[in-house]
VOBA-1610 file (N, C-alpha, C; in pm, whole numbers, padded with zeros to 5 digits, always signed):
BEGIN
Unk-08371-04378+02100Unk-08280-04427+02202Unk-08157-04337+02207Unk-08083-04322+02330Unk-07950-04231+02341Unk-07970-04142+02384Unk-07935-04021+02347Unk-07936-03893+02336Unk-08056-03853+02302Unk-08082-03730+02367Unk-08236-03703+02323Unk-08273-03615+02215Unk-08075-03505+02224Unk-08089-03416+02106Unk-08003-03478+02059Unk-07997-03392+01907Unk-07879-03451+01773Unk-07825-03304+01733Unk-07831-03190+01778Unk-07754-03038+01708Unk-07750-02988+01877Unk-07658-02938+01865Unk-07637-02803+01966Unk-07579-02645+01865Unk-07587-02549+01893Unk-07576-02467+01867Unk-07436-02377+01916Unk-07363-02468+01996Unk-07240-02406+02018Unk-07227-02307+02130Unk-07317-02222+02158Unk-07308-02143+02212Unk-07311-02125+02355Unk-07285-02024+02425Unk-07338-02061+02605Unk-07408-01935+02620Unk-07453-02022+02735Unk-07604-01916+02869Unk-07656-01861+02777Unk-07697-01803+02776Unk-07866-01750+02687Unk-07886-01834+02555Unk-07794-01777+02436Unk-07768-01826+02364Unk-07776-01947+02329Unk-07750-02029+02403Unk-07723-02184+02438Unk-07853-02249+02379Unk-07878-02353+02259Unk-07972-02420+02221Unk-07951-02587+02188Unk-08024-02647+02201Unk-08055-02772+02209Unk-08178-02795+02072Unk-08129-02892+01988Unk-08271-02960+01928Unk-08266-03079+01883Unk-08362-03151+01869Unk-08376-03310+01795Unk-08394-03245+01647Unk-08300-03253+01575Unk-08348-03211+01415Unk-08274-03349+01316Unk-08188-03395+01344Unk-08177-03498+01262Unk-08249-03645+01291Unk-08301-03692+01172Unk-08407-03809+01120Unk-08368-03924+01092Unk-08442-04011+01104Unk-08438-04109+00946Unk-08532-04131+00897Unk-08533-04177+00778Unk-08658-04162+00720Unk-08654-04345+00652Unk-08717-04399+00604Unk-08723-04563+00573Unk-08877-04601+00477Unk-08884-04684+00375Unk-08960-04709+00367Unk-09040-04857+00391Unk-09131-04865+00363Unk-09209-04978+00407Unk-09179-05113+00392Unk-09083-05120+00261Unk-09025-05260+00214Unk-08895-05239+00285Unk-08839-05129+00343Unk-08740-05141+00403Unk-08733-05205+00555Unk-08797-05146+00651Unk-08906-05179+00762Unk-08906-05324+00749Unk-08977-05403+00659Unk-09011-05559+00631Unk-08851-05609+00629Unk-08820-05566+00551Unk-08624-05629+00555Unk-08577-05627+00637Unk-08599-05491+00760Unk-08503-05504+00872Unk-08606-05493+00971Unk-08669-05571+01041Unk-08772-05544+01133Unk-08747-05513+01255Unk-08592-05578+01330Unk-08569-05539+01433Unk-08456-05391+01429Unk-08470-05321+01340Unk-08410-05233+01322Unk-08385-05133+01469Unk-08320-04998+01496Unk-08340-04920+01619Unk-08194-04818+01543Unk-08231-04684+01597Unk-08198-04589+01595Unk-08159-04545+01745Unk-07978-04488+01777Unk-07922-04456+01861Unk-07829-04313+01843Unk-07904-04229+01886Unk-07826-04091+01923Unk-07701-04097+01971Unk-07614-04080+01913Unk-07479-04099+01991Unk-07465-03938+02018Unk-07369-03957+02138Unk-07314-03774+02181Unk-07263-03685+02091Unk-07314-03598+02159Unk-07224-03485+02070Unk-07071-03464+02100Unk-07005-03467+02037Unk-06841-03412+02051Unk-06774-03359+01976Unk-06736-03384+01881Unk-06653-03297+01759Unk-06700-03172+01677Unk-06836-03169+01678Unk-06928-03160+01550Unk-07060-03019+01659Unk-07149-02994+01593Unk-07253-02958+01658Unk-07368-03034+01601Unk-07336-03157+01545Unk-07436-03264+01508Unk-07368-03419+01608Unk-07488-03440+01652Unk-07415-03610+01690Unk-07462-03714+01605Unk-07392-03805+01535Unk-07420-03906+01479Unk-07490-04009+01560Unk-07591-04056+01418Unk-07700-04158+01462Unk-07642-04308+01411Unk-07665-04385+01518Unk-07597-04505+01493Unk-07736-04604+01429Unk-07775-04666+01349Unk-07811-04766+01293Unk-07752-04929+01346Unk-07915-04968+01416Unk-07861-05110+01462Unk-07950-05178+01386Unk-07903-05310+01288Unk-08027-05418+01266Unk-08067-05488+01308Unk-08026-05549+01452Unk-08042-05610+01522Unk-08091-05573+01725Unk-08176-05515+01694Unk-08221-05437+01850Unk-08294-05550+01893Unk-08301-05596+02035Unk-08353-05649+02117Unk-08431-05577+02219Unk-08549-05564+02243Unk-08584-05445+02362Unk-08604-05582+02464Unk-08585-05481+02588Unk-08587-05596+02741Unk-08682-05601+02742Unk-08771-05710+02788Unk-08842-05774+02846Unk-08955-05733+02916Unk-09085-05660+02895Unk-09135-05621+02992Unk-09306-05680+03019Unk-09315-05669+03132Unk-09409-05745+03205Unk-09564-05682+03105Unk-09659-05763+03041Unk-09818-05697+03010Unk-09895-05675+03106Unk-09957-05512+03119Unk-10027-05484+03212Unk-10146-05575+03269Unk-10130-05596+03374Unk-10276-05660+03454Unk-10408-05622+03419Unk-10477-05737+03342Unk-10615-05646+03274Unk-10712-05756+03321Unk-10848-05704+03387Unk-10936-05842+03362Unk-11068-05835+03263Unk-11036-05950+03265Unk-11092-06023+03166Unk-11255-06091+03120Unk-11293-06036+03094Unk-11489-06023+03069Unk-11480-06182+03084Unk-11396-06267+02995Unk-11453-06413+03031Unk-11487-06455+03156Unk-11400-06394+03209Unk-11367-06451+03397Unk-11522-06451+03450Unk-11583-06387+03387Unk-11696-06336+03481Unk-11835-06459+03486Unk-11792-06568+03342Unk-11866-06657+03276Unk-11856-06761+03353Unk-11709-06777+03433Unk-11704-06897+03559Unk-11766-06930+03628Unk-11794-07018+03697Unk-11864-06992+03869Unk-11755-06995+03971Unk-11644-07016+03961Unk-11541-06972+04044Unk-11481-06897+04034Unk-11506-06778+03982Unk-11402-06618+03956Unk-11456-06533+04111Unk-11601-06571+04130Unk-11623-06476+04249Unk-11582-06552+04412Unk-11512-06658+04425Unk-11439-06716+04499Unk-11309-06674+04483Unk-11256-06607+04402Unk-11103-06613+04395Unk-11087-06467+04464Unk-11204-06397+04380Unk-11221-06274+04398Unk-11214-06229+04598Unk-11352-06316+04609Unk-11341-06316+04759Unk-11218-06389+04845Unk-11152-06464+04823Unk-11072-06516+04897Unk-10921-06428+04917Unk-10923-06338+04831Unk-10790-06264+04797Unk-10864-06126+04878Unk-10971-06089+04854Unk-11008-05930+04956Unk-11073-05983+05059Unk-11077-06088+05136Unk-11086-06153+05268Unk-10938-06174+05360Unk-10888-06154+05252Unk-10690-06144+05306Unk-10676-06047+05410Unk-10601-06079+05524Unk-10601-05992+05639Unk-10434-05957+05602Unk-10445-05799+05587Unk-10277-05758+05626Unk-10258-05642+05741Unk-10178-05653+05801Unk-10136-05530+05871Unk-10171-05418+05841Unk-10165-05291+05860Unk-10152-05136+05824Unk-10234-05068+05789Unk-10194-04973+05727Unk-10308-04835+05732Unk-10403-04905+05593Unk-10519-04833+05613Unk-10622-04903+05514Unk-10579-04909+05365Unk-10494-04795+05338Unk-10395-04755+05196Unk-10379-04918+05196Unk-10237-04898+05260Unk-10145-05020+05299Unk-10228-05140+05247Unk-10364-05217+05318Unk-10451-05273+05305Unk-10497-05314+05183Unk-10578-05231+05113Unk-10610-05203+04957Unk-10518-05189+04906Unk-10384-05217+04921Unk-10293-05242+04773Unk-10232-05375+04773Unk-10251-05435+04942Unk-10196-05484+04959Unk-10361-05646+04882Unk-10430-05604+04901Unk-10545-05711+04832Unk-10559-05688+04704Unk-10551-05555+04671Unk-10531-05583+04514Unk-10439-05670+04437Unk-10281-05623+04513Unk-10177-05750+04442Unk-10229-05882+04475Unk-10294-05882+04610Unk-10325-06039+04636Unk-10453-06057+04506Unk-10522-06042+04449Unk-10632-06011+04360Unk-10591-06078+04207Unk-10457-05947+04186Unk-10372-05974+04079Unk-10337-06137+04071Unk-10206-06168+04131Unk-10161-06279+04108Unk-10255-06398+04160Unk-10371-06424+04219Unk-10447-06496+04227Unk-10530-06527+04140Unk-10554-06407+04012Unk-10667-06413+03891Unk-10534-06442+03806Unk-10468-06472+03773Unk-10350-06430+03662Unk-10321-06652+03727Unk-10264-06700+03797Unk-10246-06792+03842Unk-10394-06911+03804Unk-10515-06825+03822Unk-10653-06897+03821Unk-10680-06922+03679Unk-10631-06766+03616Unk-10654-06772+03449Unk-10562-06932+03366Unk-10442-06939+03411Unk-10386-07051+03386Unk-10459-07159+03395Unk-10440-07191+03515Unk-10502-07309+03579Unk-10656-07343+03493Unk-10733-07222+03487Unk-10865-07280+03450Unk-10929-07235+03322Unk-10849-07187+03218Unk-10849-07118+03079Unk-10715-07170+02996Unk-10643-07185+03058Unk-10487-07204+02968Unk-10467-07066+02965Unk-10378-07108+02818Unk-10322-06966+02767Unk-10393-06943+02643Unk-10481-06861+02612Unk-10585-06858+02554Unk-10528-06804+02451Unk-10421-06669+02441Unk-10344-06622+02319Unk-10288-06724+02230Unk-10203-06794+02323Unk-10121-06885+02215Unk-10219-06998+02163Unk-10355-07057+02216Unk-10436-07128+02117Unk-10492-07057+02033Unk-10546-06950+02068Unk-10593-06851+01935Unk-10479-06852+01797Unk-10386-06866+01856Unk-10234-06797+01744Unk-10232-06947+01643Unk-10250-07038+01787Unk-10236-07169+01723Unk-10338-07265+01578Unk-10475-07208+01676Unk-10559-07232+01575Unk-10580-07155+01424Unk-10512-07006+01434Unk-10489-06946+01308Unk-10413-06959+01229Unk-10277-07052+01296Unk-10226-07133+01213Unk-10302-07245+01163Unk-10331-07313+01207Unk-10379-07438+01133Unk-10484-07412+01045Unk-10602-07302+01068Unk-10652-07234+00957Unk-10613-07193+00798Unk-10482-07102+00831Unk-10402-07098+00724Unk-10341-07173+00675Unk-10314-07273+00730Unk-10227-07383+00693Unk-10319-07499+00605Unk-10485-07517+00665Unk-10575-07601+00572Unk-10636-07501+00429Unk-10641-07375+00491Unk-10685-07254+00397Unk-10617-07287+00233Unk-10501-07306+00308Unk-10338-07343+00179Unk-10304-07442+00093Unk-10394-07502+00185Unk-10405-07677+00111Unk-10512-07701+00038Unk-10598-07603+00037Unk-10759-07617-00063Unk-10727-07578-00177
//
């Protein structure tokens, strides 16, 4: 994160160099202690090194899991209705336009269906491996 280099070389036009050469290095029980750890390049200014800031507490934003489908879907008898009802969608425009525009319709119609007619299949998996471990613990 930051800065992309950590040395400059001082110099200008030709001369002039850029590199990522400073590290950190951590080990494995360290890692476990600080898990949300993150490393930040701060600028260069004083120095021809920029100091690396150490956070223990990094949060990364939020980001959406890619759209994937899903072999179960195929075990339904209503996946090839959803399927058809979303590329039976009439939109305006050039055929491009068209085909992206049924794929998103595709997307959030299988993603909405997956709910509705599967749950949330991760978090019972997660769930039931708890309670596994949890009777596992008690034997």
């Amino acid at each position: 994160m930051g800065q992309k280099f950590t040395w400059v070389n001082n110099r200008t036009e030709e001369g002039f160099v850029m590199e990522k050469l400073d590290i950190a290095f951590a080990s494995i029980d360290w890692i476990h202690a600080y898990p949300h750890y993150g490393l930040k390049n701060q600028p260069i200014l004083h120095s021809d090194h920029g100091p690396i800031l150490l956070d223990f507490d990094v949060t990364l934003p939020f980001r959406n899991r890619p759209f994937r489908f899903e072999q179960m879907w195929l075990t339904h008898p209503s996946c090839k209705e959803v399927v058809r009802g979303a590329w039976n969608s009439n939109f305006d425009g050039s055929m491009a336009f068209q085909l992206c525009n049924k794929n998103a319709k595709l997307r959030s119609d299988l993603i909405k269906w997956n709910r509705d007619v599967f749950g949330r299949v991760e978090k019972e998996i997660f769930q039931k491996q708890e309670e596994l471990m949890h009777i596992h613990n008690s034997i």
